[in-house]
N, C-alpha and C positions, 0 to 999 in steps of 0.2 A: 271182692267188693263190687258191688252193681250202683252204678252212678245215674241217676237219676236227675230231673230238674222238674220233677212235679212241683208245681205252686209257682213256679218263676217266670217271670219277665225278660228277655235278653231282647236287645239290638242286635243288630248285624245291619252294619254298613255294607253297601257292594254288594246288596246279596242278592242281586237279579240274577247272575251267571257267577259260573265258575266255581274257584273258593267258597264265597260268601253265602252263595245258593244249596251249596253242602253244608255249608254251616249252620244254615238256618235250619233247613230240613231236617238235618240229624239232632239239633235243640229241640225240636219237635214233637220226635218221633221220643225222644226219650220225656217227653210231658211240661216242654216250658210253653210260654206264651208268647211269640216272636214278631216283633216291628220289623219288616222289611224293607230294609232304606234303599235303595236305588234312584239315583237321579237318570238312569238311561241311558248314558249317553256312551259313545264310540269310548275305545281303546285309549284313544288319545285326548279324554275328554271333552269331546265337541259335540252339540247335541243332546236333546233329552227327551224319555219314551217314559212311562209308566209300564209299558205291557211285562217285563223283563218280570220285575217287583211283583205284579199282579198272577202273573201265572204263577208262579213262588209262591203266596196267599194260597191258591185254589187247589194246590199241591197239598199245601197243610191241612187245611179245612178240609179236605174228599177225605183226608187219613182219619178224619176225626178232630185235629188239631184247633189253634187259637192263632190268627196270625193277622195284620193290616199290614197295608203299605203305604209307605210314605216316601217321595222323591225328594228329600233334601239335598242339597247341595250339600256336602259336611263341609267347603270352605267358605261357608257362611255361616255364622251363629245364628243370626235369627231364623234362618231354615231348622237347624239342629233344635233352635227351641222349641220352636213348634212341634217335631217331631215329637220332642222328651214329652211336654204337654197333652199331646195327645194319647200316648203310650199312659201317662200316669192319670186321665181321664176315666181311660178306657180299664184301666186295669191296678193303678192305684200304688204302685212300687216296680221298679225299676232293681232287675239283679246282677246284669251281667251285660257289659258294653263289649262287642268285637268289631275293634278299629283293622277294617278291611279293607274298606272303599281305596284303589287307585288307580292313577292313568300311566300312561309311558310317554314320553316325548325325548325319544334316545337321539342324541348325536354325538362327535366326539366335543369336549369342550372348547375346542379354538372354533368350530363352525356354528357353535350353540347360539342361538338368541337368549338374553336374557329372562325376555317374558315367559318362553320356555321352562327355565330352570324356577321361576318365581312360581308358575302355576301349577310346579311338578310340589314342589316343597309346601303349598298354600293347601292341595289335598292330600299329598300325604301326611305332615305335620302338623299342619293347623287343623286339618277334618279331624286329626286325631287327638288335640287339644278343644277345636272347638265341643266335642262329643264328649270328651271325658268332663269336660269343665261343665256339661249342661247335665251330666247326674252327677256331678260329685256332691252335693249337698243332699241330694235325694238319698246317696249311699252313708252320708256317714249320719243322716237322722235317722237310718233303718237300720245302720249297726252292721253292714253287710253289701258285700259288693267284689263282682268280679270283674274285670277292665282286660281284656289280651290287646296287645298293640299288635302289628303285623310288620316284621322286619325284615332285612332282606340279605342274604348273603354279598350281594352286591353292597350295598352297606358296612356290612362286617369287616369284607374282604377284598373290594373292589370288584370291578367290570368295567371292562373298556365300553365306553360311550354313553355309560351313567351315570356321570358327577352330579346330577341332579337327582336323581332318582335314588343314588349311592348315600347322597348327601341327608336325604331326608330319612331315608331307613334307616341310618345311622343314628339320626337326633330321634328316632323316638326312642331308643334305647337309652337317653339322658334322660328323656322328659318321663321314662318308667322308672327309672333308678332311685327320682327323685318322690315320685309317687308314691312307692313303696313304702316310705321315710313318715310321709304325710298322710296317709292310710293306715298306719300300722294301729293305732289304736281304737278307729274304729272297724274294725276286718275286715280292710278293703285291701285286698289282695291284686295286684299288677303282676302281669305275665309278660312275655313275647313270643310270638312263635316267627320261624324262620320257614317259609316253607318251600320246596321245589314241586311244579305241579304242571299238568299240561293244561293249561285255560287258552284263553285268547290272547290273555299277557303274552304268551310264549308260544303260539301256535305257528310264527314264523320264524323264529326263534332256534327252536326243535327240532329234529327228524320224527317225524308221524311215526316211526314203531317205537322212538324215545319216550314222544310224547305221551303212548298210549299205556306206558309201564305208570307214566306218573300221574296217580288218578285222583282225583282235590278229596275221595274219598280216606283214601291214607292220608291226608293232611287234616282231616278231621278228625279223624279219630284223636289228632296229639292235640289239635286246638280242644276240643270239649275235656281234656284229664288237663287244661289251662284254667280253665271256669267252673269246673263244680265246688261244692261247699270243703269240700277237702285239698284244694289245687296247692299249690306250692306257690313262695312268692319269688318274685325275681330273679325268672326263669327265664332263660330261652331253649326252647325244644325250636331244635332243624328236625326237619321232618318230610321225606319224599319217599317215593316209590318205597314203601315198606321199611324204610330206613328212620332208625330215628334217635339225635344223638342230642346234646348239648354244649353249648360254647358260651364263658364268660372271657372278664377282662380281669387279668393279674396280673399282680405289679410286683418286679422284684426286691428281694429287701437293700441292694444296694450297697451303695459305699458311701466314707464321710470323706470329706477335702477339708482341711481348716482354712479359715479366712485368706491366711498371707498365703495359699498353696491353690487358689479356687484359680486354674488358667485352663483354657481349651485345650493345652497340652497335657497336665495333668489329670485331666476329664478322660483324654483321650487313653492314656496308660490306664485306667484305671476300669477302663470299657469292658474287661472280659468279668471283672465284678459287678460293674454295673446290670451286666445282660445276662448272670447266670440266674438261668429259670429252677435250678435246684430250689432256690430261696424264698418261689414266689409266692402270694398268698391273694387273695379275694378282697377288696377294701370294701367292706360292708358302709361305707361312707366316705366321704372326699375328704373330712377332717382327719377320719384317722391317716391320712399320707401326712398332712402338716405333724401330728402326733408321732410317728415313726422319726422323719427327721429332724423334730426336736428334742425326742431321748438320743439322737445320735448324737445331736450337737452335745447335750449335754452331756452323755458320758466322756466325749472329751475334753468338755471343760474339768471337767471331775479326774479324769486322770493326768490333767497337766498343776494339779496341786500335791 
C-alpha cells in the first residue's frame, strides 16, 4: 500500500525544527499542502522568530511542493484562527491537524513555580484544543479529518522533574479519547503518537551517540501511517530509533463487594482479584465501566433471590 496525501491540507504545529520540521516535509514530499506553524521561539518558550517556519516553506517549495507559514501562538485561539483562515483562504479545506508545537520548563515539583507548570499545560493542551477546536467544524462539513495529538511517555509513565510536562501529555490522551467518540460519524479519525527523538527537546538530555540513533525521521514515518485516509483511530504508536510499539489503558474486570461488606479491609483481601490483568479489556468508553459494575451488582441482586 503506498500512502499518499495528494489533494490535502495538513497543519503541523512546531514545525520550524525538529519533529515538526520532519513532519511537515515528509507531508510534502508525499503531495499535501502544508501550513507551517512555528511561533520561534527558544526551548523553553521565550521569544519569537519566523525564520525557523520560513526556511521550512522554502524547503517545500525548491521540491516543487505547496507550503506557508504562519507564527501562531497555538496557546491563543485567536492566533490559531487566523492561521485556520488563512490556510482555508488559500487552499479552501483543511485535512489533517498535527498537534506538535511544545516547550520544556523541567524542574522537580517542590522547586516549580506555578507559572511554569500553567504555561507548560496552556501549549501543550490548550495549543492542542485550541487547534483542534479551530478545524473541527471545517472537518466535520468535509466529512473527513485527521487530528495526531503528540504524547509523551513521560505522561504515560512518568519522569522525574515533569509533572508539568507529564501532566499535559497525559490530558491530551483524554481530550483524544473523547474526540474519537465526537468524530466517529463524521470520519474524523484521532490518533496519538508517542515519540523518542533527538531534537533540541532532548539534546541535553541525551548522550550525542544516543541522540544520534534517534532520528525525528523514524518518528515520522509512524506520525504520517497516523494521518492518512486509511489511519486507525485511537491509537497511540511509540515510536523511536526504528522501534515502534503501541500502549493503551485497560481496566481489569474485577470484583463485586456487597453493600454491608464495602470496607477498606475487604477491598484490601480482595486486591489480588482486583489487579489480575488476566481479565483485563480496553473500555471503548467511560460508560461502559458504570455498565460492567452494574451487571455485577446486579447479578448479585439476582443471585440473593
Amino acid at each position: 500500500m503506498s500512502i499518499s496525501f495528494e489533494g490535502q491540507v495538513a497543519i503541523v504545529t512546531g514545525a520550524g525544527n525538529g519533529l515538526g520540521r520532519s513532519h511537515a516535509l515528509a507531508l510534502a514530499e508525499r503531495g499535501a499542502k502544508v501550513v507551517v506553524n512555528d511561533l520561534g521561539g527558544s526551548r523553553d518558550g521565550s521569544g519569537a522568530s519566523s525564520d525557523a517556519a520560513m526556511e521550512v516553506v522554502k524547503l517545500i517549495e525548491a521540491n516543487g511542493g505547496e507550503a506557508i507559514a504562519h507564527g501562531a501562538n497555538v496557546a491563543k485561539f485567536d492566533e490559531v484562527q487566523d492561521m485556520v483562515k488563512q490556510a482555508m483562504d488559500k487552499w479552501g479545506r483543511i485535512d489533517i491537524l498535527m498537534n506538535n508545537a511544545g516547550i520544556l520548563r523541567d524542574k522537580s515539583f517542590g522547586k516549580m513555580d506555578l507559572a511554569d507548570f500553567k504555561l507548560v499545560m496552556d501549549v501543550h493542551l490548550m495549543g492542542s484544543v485550541n487547534c483542534s477546536k479551530a478545524v473541527w467544524d471545517i472537518m466535520k462539513a468535509q466529512n473527513y479529518g485527521r487530528i495526531m495529538m503528540t504524547t509523551s511517555s513521560s505522561g504515560l509513565y512518568g519522569n522525574f522533574g515533569q509533572t508539568n510536562y507529564g501532566a499535559a501529555k497525559m490530558a491530551v490522551i483524554g481530550f483524544m479519547n473523547t474526540l474519537v467518540l465526537e468524530g466517529a460519524k463524521n470520519n474524523i479519525k484521532v490518533n496519538a503518537l508517542a515519540p523518542t527523538a533527538g531534537t533540541r527537546m532532548t539534546e541535553d538530555v541525551l548522550p550525542a551517540d544516543i541522540c544520534a540513533m534517534l532520528t525525528p525521521e523514524a518518528v515520522t514515518a509512524g506520525a504520517l501511517t497516523l494521518v492518512h485516509e486509511d489511519a486507525p483511530n485511537r491509537f497511540i504508536l511509540c515510536a523511536g530509533a526504528g522501534g515502534y510499539s503501541s500502549t493503551r489503558i485497560f481496566e481489569t474486570d474485577g470484583a463485586f463487594i456487597p453493600a454491608s461488606e464495602q470496607t477498606p479491609e475487604n477491598i484490601s483481601a480482595q486486591w489480588d482479584t482486583i489487579s489480575d490483568i488476566s481479565t483485563q479489556e480496553e473500555m471503548p468508553n467511560g460508560i461502559k465501566q458504570s455498565e460492567k459494575f452494574l451487571a455485577k451488582a446486579k447479578a448479585y441482586v439476582d443471585s440473593q433471590k
